[in-house]
PDB file with SEQRES, HELIX, SHEET and CRYST1 records, atoms N, CA, C and O in Angstrom:
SEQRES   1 A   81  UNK UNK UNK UNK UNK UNK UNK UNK UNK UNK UNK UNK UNK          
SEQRES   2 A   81  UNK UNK UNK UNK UNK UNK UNK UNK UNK UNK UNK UNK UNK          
SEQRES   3 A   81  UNK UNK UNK UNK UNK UNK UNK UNK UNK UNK UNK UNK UNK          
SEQRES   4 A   81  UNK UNK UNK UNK UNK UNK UNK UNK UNK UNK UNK UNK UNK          
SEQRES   5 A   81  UNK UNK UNK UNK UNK UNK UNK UNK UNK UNK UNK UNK UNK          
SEQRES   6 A   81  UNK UNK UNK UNK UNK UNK UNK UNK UNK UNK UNK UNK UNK          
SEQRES   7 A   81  UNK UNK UNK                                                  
HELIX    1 AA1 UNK A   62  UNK A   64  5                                   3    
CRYST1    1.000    1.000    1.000  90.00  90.00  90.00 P 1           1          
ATOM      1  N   UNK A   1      41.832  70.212 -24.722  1.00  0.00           N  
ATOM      2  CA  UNK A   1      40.545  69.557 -24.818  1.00  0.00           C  
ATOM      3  C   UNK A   1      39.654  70.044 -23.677  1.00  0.00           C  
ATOM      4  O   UNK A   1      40.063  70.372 -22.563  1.00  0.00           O  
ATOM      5  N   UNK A   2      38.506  70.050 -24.054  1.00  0.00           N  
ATOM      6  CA  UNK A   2      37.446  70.733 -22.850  1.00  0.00           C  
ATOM      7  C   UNK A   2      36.448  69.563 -22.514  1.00  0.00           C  
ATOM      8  O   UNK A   2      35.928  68.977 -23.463  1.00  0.00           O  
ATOM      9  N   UNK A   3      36.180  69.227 -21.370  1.00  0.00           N  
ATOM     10  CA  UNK A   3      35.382  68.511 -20.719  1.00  0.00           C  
ATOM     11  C   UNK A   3      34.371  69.266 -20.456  1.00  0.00           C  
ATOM     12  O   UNK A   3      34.427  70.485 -20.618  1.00  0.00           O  
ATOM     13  N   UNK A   4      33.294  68.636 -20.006  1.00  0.00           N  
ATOM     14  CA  UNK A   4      31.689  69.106 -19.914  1.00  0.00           C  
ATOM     15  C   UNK A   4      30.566  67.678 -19.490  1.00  0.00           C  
ATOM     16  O   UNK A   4      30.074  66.748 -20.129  1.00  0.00           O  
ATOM     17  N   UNK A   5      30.518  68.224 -17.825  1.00  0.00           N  
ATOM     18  CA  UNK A   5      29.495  67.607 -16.727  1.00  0.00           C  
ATOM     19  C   UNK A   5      28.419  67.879 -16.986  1.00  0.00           C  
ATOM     20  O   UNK A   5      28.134  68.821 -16.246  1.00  0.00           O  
ATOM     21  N   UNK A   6      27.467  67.604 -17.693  1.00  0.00           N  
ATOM     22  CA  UNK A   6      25.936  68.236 -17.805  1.00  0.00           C  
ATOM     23  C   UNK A   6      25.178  67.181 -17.042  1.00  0.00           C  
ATOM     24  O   UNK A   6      25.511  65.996 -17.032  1.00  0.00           O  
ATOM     25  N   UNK A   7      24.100  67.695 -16.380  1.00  0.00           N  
ATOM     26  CA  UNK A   7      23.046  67.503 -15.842  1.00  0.00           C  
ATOM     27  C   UNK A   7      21.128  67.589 -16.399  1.00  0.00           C  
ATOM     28  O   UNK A   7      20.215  68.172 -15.814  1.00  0.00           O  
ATOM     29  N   UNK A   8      21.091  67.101 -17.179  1.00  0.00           N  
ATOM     30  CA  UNK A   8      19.817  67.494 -17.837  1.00  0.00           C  
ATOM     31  C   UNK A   8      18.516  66.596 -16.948  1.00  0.00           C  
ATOM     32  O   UNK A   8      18.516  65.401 -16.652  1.00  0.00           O  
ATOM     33  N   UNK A   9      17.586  67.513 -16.700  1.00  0.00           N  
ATOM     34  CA  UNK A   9      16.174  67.099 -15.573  1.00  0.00           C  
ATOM     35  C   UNK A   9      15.192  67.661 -16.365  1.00  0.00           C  
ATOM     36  O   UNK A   9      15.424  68.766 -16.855  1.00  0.00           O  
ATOM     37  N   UNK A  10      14.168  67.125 -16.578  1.00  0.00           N  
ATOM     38  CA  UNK A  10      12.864  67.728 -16.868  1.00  0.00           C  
ATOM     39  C   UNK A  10      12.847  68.128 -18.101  1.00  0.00           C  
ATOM     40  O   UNK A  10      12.235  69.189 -18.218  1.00  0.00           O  
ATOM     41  N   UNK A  11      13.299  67.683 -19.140  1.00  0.00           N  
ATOM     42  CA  UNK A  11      13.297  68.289 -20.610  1.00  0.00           C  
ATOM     43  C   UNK A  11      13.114  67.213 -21.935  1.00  0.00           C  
ATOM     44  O   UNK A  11      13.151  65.983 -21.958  1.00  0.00           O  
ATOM     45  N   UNK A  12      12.944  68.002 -22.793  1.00  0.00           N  
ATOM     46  CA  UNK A  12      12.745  67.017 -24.262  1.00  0.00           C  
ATOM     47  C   UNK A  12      13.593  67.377 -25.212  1.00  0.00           C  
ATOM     48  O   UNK A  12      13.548  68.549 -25.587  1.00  0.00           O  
ATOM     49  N   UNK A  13      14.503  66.508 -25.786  1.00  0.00           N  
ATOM     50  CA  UNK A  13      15.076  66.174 -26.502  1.00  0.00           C  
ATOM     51  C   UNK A  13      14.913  65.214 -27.755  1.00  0.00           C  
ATOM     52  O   UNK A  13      15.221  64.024 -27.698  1.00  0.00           O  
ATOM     53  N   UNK A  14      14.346  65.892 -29.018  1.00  0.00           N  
ATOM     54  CA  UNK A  14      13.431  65.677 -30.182  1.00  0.00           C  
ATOM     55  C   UNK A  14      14.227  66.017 -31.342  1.00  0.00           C  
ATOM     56  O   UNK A  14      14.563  67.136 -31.731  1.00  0.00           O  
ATOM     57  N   UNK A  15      14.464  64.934 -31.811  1.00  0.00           N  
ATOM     58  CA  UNK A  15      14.661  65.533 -33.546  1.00  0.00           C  
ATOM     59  C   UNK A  15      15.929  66.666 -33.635  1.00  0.00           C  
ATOM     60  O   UNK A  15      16.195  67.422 -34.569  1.00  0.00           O  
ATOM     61  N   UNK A  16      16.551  66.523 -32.444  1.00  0.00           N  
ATOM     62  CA  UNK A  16      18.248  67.078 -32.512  1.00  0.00           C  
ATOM     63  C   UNK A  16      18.817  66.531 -32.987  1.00  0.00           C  
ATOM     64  O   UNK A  16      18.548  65.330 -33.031  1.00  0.00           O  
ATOM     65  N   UNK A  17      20.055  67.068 -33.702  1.00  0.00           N  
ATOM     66  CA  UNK A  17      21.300  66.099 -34.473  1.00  0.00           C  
ATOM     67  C   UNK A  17      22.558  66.982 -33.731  1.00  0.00           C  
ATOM     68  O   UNK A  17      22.761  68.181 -33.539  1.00  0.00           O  
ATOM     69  N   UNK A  18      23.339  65.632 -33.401  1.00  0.00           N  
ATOM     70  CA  UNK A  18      24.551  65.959 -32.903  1.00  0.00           C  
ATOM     71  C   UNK A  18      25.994  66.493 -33.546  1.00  0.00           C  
ATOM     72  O   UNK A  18      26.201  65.839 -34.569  1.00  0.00           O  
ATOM     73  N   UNK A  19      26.565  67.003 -33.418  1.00  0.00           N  
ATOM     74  CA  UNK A  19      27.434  67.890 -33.977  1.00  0.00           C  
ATOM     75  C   UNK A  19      28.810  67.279 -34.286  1.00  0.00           C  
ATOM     76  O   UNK A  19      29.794  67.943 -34.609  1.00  0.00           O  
ATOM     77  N   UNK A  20      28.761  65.463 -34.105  1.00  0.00           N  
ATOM     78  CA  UNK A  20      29.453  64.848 -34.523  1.00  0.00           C  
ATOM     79  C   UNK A  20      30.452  65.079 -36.033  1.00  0.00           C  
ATOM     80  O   UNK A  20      31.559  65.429 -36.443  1.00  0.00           O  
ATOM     81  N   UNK A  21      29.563  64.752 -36.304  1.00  0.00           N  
ATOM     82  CA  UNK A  21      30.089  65.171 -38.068  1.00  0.00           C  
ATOM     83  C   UNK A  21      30.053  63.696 -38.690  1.00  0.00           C  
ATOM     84  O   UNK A  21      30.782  63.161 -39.526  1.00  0.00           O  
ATOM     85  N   UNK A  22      29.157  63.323 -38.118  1.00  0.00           N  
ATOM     86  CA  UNK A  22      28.601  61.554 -38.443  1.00  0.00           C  
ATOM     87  C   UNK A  22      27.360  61.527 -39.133  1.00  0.00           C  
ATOM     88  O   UNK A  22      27.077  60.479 -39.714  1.00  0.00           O  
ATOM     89  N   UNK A  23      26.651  62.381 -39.173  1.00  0.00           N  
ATOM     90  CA  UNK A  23      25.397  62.379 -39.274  1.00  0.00           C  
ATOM     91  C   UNK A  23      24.380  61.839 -38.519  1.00  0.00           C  
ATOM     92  O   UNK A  23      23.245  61.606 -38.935  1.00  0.00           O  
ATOM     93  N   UNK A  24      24.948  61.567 -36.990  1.00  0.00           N  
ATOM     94  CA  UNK A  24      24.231  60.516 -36.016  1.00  0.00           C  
ATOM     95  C   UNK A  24      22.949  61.273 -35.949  1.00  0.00           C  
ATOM     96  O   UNK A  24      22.861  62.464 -36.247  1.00  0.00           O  
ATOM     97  N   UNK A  25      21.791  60.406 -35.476  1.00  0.00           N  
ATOM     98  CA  UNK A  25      20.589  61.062 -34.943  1.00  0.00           C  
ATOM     99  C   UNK A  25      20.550  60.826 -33.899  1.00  0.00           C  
ATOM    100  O   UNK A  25      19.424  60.503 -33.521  1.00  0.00           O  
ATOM    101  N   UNK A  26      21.750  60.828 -32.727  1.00  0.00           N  
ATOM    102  CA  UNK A  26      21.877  61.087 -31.645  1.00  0.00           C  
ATOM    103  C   UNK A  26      21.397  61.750 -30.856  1.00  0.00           C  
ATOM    104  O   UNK A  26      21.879  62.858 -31.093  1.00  0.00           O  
ATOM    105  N   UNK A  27      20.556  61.870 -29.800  1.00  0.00           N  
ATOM    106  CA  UNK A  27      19.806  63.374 -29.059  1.00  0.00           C  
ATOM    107  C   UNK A  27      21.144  64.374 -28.338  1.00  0.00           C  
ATOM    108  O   UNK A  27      21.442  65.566 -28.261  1.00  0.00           O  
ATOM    109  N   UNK A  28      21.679  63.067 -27.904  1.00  0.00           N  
ATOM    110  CA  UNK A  28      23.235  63.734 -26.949  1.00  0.00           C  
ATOM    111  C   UNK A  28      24.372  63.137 -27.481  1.00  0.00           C  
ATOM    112  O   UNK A  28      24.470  61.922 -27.649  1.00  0.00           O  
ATOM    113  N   UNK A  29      25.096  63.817 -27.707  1.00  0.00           N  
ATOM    114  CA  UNK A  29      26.645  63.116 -28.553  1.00  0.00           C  
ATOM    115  C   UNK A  29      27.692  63.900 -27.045  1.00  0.00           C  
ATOM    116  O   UNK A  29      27.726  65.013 -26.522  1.00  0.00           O  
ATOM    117  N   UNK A  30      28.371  62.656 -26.832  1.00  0.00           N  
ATOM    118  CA  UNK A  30      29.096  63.418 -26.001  1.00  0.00           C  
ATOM    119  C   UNK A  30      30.325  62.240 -25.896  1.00  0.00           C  
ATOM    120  O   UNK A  30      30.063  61.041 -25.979  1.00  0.00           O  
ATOM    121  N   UNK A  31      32.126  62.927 -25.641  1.00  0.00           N  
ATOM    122  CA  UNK A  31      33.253  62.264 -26.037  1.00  0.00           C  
ATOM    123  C   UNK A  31      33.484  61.218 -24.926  1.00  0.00           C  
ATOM    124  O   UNK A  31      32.443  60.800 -24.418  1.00  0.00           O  
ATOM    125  N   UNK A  32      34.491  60.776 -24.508  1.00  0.00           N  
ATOM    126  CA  UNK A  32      34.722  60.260 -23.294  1.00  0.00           C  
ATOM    127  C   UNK A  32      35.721  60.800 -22.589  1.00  0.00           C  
ATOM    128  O   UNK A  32      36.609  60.149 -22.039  1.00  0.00           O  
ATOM    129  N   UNK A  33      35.602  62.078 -22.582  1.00  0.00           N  
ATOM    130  CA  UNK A  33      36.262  63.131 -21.709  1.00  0.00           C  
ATOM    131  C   UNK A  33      35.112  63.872 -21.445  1.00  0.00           C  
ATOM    132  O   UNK A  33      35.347  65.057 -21.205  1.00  0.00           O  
ATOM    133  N   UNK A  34      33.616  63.449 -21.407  1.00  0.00           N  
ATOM    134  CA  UNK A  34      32.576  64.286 -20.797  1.00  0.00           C  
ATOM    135  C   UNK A  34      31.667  63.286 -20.320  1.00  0.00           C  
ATOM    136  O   UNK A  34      31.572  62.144 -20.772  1.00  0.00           O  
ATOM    137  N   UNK A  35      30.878  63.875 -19.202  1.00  0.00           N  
ATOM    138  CA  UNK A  35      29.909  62.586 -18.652  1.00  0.00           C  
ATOM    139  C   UNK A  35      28.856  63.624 -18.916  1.00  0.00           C  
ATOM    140  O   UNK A  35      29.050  64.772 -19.314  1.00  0.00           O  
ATOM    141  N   UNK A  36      27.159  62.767 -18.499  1.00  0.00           N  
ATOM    142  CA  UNK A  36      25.999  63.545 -18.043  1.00  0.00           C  
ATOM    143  C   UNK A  36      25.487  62.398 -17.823  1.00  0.00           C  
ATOM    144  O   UNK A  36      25.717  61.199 -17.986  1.00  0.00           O  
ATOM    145  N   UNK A  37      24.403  63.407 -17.226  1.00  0.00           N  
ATOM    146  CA  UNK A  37      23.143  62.221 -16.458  1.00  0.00           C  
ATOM    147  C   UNK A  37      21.931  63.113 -16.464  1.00  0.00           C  
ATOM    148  O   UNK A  37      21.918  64.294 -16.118  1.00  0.00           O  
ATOM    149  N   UNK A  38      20.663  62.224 -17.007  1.00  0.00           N  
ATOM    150  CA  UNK A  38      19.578  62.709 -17.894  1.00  0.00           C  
ATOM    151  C   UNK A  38      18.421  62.112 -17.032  1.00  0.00           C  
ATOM    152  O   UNK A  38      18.193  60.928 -17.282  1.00  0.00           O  
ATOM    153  N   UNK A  39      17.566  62.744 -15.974  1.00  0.00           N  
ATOM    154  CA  UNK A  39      16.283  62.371 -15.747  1.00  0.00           C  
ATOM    155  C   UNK A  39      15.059  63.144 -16.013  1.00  0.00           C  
ATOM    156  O   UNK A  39      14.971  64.339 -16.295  1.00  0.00           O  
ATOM    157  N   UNK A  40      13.956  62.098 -15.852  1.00  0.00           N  
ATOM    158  CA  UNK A  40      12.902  62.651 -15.845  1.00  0.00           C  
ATOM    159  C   UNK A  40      12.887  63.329 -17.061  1.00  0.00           C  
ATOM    160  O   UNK A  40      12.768  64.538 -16.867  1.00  0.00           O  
ATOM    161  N   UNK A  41      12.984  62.938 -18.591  1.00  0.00           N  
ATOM    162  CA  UNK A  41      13.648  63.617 -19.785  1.00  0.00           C  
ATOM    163  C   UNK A  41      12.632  63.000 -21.066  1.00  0.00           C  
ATOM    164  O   UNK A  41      12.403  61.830 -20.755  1.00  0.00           O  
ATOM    165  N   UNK A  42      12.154  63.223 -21.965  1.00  0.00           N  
ATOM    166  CA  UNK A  42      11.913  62.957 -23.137  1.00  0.00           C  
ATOM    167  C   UNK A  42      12.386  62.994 -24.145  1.00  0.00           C  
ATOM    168  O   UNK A  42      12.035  63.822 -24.985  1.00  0.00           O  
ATOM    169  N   UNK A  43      13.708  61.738 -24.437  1.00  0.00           N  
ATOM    170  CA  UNK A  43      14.543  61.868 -25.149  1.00  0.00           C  
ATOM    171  C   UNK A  43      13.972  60.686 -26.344  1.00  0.00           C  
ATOM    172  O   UNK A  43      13.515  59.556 -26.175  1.00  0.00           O  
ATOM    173  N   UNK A  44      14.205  61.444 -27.539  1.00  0.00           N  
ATOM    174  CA  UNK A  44      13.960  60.309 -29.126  1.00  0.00           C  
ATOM    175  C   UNK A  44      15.180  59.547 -28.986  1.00  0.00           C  
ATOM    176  O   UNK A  44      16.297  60.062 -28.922  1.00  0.00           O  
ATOM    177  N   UNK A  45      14.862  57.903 -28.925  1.00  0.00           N  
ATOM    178  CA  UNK A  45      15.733  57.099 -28.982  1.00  0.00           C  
ATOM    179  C   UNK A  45      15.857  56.385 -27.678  1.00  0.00           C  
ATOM    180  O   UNK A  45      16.236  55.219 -27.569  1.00  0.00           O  
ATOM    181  N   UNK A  46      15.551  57.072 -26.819  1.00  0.00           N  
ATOM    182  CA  UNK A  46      16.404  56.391 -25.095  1.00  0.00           C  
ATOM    183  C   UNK A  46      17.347  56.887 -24.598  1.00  0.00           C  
ATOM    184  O   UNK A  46      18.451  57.131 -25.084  1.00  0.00           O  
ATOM    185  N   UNK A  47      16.844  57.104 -23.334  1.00  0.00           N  
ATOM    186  CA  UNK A  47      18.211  57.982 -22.733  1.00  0.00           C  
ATOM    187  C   UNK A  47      18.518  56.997 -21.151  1.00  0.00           C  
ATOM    188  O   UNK A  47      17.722  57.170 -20.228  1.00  0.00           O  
ATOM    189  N   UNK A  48      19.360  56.288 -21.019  1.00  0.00           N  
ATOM    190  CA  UNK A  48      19.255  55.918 -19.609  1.00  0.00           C  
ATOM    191  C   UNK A  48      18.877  56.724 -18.535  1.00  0.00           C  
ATOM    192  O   UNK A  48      18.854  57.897 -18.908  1.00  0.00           O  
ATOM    193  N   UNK A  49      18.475  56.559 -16.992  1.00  0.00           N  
ATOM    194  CA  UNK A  49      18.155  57.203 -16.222  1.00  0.00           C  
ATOM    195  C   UNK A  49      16.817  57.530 -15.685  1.00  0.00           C  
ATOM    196  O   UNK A  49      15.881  57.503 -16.484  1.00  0.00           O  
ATOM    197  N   UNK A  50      16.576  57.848 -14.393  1.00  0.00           N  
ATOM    198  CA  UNK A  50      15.701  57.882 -13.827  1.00  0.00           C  
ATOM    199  C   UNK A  50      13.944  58.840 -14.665  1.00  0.00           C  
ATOM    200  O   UNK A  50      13.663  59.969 -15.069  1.00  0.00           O  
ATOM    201  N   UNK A  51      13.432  57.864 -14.563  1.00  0.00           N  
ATOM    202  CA  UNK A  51      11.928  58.816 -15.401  1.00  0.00           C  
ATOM    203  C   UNK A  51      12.065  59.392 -16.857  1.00  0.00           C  
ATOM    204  O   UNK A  51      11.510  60.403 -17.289  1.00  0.00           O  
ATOM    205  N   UNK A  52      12.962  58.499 -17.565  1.00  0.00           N  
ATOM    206  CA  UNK A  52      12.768  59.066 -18.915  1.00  0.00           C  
ATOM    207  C   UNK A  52      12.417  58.222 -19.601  1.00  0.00           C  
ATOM    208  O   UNK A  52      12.630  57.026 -19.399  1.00  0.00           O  
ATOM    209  N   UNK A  53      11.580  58.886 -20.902  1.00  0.00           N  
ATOM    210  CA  UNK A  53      10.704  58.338 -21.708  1.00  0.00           C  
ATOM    211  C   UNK A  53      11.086  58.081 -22.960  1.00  0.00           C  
ATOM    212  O   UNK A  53      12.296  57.909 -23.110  1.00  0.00           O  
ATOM    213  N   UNK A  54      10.340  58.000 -23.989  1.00  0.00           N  
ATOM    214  CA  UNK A  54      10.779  57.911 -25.164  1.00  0.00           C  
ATOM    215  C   UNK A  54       9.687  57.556 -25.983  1.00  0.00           C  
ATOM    216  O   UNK A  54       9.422  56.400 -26.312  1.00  0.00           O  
ATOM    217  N   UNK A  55       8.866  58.874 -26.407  1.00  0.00           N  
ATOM    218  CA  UNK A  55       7.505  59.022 -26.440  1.00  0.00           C  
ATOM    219  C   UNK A  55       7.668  59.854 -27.351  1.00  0.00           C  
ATOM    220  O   UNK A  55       8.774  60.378 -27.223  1.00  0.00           O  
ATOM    221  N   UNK A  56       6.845  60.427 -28.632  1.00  0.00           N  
ATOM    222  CA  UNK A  56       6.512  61.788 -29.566  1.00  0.00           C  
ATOM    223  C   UNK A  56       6.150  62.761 -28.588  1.00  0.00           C  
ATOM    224  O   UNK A  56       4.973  62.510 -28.331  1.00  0.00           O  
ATOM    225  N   UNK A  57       6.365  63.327 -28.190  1.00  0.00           N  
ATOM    226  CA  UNK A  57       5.904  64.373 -27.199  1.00  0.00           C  
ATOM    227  C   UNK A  57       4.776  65.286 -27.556  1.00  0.00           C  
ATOM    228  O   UNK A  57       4.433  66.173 -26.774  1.00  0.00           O  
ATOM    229  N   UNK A  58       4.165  65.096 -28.752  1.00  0.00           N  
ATOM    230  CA  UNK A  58       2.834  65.964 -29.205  1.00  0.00           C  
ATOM    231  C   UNK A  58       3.365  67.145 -29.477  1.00  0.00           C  
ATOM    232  O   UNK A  58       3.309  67.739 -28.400  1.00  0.00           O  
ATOM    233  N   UNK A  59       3.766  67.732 -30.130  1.00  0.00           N  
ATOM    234  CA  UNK A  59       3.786  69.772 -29.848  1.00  0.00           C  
ATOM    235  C   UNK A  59       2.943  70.590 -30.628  1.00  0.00           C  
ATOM    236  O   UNK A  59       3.606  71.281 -31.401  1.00  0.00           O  
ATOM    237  N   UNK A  60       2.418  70.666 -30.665  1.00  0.00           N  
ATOM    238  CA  UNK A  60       1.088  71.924 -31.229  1.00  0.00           C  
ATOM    239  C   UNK A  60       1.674  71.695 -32.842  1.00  0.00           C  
ATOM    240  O   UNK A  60       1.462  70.579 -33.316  1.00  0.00           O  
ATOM    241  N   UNK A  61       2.283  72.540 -33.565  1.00  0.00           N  
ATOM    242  CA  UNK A  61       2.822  72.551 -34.985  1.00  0.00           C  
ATOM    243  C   UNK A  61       4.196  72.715 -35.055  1.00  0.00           C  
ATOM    244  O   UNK A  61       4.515  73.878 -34.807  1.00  0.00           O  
ATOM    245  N   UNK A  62       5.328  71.824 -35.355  1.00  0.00           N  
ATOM    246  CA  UNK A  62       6.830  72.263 -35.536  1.00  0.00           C  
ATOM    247  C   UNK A  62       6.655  72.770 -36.994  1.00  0.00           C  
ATOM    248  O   UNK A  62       7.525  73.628 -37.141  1.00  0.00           O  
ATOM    249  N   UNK A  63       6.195  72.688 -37.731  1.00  0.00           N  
ATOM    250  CA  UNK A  63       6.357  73.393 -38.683  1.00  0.00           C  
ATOM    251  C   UNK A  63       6.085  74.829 -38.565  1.00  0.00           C  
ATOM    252  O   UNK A  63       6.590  75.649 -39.331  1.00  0.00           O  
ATOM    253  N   UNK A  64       5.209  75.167 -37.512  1.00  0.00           N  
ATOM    254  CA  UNK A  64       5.109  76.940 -37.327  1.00  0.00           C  
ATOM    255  C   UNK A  64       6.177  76.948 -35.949  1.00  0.00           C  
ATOM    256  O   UNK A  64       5.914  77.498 -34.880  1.00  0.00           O  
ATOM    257  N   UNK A  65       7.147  76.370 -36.194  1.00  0.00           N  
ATOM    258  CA  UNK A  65       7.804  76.264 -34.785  1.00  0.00           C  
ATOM    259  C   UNK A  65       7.139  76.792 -33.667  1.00  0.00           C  
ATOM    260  O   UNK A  65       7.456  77.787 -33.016  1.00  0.00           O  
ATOM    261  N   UNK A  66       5.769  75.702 -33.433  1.00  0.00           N  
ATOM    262  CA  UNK A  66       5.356  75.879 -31.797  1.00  0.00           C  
ATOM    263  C   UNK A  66       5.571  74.739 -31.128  1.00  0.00           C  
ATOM    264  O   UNK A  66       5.120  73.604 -31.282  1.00  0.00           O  
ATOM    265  N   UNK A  67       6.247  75.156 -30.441  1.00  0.00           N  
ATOM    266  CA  UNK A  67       6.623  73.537 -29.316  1.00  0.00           C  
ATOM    267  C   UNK A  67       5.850  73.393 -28.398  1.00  0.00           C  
ATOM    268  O   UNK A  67       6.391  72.751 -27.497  1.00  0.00           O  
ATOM    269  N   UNK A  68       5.040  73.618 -28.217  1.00  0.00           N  
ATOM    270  CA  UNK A  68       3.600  73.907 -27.153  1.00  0.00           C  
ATOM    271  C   UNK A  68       3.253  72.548 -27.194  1.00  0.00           C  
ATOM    272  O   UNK A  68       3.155  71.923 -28.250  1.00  0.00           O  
ATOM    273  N   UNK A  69       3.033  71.994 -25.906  1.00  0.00           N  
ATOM    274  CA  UNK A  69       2.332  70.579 -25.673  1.00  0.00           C  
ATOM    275  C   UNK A  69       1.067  70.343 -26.138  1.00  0.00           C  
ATOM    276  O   UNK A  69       0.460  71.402 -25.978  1.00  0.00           O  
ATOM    277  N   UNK A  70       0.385  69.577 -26.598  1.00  0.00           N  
ATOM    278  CA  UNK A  70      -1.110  69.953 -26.701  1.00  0.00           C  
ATOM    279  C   UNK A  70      -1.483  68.559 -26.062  1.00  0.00           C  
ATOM    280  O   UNK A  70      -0.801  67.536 -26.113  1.00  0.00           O  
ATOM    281  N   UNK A  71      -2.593  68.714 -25.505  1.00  0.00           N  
ATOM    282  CA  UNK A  71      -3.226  68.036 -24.386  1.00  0.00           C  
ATOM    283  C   UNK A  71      -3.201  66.217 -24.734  1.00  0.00           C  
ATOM    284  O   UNK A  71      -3.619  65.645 -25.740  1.00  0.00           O  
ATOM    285  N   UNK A  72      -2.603  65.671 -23.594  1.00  0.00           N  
ATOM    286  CA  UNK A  72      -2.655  64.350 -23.913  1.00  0.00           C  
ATOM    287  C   UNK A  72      -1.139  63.732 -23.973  1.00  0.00           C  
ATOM    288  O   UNK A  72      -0.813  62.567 -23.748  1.00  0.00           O  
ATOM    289  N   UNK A  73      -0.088  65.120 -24.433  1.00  0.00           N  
ATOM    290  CA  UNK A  73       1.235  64.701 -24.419  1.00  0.00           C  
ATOM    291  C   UNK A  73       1.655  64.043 -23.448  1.00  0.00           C  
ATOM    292  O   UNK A  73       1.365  64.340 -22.289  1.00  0.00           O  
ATOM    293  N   UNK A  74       2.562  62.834 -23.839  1.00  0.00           N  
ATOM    294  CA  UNK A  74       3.332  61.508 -22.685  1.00  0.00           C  
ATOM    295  C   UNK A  74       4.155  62.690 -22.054  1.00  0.00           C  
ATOM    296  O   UNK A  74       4.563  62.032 -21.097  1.00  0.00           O  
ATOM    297  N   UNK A  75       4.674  63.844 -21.869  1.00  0.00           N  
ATOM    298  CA  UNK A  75       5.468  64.506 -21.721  1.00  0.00           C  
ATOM    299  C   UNK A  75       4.630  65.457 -20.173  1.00  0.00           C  
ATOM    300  O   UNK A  75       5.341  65.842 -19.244  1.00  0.00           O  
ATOM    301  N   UNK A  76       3.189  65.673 -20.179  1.00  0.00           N  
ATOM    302  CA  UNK A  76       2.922  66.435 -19.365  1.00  0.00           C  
ATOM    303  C   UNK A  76       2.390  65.534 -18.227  1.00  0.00           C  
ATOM    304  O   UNK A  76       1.715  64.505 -18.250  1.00  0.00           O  
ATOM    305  N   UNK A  77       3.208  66.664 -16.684  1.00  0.00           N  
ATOM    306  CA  UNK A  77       3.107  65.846 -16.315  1.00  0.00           C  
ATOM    307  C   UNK A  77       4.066  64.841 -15.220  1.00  0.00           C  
ATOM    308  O   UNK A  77       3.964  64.474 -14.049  1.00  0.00           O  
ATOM    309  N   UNK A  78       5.259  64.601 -16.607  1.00  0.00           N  
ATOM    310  CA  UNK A  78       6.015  63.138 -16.553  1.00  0.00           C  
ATOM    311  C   UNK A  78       7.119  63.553 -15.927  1.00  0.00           C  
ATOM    312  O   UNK A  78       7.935  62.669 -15.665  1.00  0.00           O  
ATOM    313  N   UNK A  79       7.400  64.753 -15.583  1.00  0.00           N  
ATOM    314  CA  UNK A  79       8.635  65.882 -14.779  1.00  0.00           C  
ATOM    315  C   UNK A  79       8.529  65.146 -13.651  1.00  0.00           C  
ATOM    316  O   UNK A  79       7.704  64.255 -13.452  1.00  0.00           O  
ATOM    317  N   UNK A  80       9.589  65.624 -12.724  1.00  0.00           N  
ATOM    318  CA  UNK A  80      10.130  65.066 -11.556  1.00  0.00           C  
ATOM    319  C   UNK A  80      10.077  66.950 -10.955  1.00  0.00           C  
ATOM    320  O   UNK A  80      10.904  67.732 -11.424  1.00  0.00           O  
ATOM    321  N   UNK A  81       8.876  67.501  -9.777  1.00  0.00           N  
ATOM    322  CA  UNK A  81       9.041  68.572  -9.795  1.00  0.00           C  
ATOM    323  C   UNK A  81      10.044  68.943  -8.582  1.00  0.00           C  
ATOM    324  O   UNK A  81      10.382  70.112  -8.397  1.00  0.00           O  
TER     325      UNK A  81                                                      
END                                                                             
């Protein structure tokens, strides 16, 4: 079995699905043989931890896959630099 410490700072986490095999709409699926800790983050759903949000983050068009902020996003900004 493989364990895995992640550290995630400053990022968005949107409309990911976890690799469970649950169909969760989980942003982070992770076992209990792995920890992390998530700040300053824009995660769909809630993520415990310091400065994270849980906001649409605006992105220009996902349908032309542009993830580009466009002005006004809860997301800019909201980093811990």
């Amino acid at each position: 079995m493989t364990t895995s410490d992640i550290a995630l700072k400053n990022s968005i986490l949107w409309l990911n699905q976890d690799q469970s095999g649950t169909g969760s709409l989980a942003q982070i699926y992770f076992d209990t043989t792995s920890s992390y800790e998530v700040t300053y983050s824009d995660v769909k759903g809630g993520c415990p931890g310091n400065g994270n949000i849980n906001l649409y983050p605006v992105f220009v068009d996902t349908s032309a896959n542009d993830y580009h902020l466009l002005a006004g996003s809860p997301c800019i900004d909201a980093g811990n630099p």
